[in-house]
Each structure stands twice: as C-alpha cells, then as structure tokens.
C-alpha positions in Angstrom: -16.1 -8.2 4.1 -16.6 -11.2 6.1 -13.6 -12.9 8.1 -14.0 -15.7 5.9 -13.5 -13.5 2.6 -10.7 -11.2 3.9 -8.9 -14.7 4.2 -9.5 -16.1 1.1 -8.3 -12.4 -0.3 -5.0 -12.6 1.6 -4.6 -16.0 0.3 -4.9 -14.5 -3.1 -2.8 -12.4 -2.8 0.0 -14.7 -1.3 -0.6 -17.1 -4.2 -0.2 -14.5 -6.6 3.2 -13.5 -5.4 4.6 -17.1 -5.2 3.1 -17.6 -8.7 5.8 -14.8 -10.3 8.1 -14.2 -7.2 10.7 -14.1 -9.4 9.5 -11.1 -11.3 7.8 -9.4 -8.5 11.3 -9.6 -6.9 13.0 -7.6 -9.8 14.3 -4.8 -10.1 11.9 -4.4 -13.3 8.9 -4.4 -10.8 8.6 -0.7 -9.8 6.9 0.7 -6.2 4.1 1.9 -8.7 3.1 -1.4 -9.4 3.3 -3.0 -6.4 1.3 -0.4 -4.8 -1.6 -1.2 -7.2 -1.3 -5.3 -7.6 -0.6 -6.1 -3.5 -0.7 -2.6 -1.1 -3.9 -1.4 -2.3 -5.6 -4.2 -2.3 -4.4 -5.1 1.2 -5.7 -2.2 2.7 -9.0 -2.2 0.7 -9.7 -5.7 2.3 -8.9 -4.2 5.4 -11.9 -2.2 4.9 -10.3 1.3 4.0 -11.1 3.6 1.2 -8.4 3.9 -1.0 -10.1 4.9 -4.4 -12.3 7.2 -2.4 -16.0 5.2 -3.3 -17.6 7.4 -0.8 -16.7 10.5 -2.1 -15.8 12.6 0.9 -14.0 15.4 0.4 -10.2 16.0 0.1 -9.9 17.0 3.4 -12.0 14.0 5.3 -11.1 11.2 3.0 -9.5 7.7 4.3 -6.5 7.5 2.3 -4.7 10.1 0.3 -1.8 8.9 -1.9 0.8 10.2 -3.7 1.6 10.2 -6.9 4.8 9.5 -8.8 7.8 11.4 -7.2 7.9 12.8 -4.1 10.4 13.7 -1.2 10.2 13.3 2.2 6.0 12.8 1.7 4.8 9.3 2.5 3.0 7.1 0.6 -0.3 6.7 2.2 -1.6 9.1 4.9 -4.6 6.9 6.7 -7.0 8.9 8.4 -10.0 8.6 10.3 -12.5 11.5 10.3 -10.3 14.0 9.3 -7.3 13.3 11.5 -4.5 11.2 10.3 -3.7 7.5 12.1 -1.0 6.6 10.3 1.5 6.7 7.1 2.6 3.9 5.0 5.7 4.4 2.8 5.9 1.8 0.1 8.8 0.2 -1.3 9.1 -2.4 -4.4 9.8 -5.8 -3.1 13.7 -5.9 -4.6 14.3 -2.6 -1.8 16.2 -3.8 0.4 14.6 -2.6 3.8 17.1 -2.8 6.5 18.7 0.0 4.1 15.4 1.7 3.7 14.9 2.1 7.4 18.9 2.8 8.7 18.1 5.7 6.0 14.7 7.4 7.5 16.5 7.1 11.0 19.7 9.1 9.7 
C-alpha cells in the first residue's frame, strides 16, 4: 500500500466514525465490532496479516486473535517471524480507558 493509499484509508476510517459517532460511542457497540469495522482494518493498512492470506502456520503467523471471552489473554499478539512484538488489547469506544488502564496496573 502506497503512502498515498494508507492515507486515504485512515481518512476512511475517520470519516466513518464521525459519520455514526453517536452509535459507535454506545454502549450497544460491542469490542467485537469495533475490532472488525476500525482495529482490523488499521492494522491491515499497516501492512500486517490479520486474516492470515499467506497462510503460515499457527505458530509463525502475524497476528493471532482471540475470540470471544477471554481472561487475562490480549487481543492481538503481533509477531514477526515467529516471535511476538507486541499485544493489543481492544476496548469498545464507550470503555472508558483511564479505568481500563488504572485496572491492568492494579
């Protein structure tokens, strides 16, 4: 993706917010779905894997998400070659943060 493209993405995905911020900003919008309308598609214009197109195996892939419920597992484990860069733990935009973060320091 050229620079050029990964800005008009970005841009799409700003605009689409503003469009129905006040439903994105519910409490009826779930961390599912903003995982699948904004996250992924941030990180795919980024230039990472998340739907595995490559098709490397379980243990090499880019991205490995979780699904549904789970405790104390992040969200998105990035990885490069094998060997984990960083996690991403999502949240639905009506989560308030500041509480979010006091909590995984407690």
């Amino acid at each position: 993706m050229s620079k050029e493209e990964f800005k008009e993405k970005i841009i799409s995905l700003i605009n689409k917010f503003e469009k129905d911020k006040n439903h994105y900003l519910s409490k009826e919008y779930l961390e599912a779905q903003v995982r699948e309308d904004f996250i992924n598609p941030l990180f795919e214009a980024l230039g990472w894997d998340i739907e595995n197109r490559k098709g490397l195996s379980p243990f090499d892939r880019e991205v490995i998400l979780e699904k549904g419920e789970t405790t104390g597992k992040p969200d998105y484990n990035f990885s490069i070659n094998g060997s984990t860069k960083f996690f991403v733990e999502a949240k639905a935009p009506s989560v308030a943060l500041i509480i979010v973060l006091l909590m995984m320091f407690i």
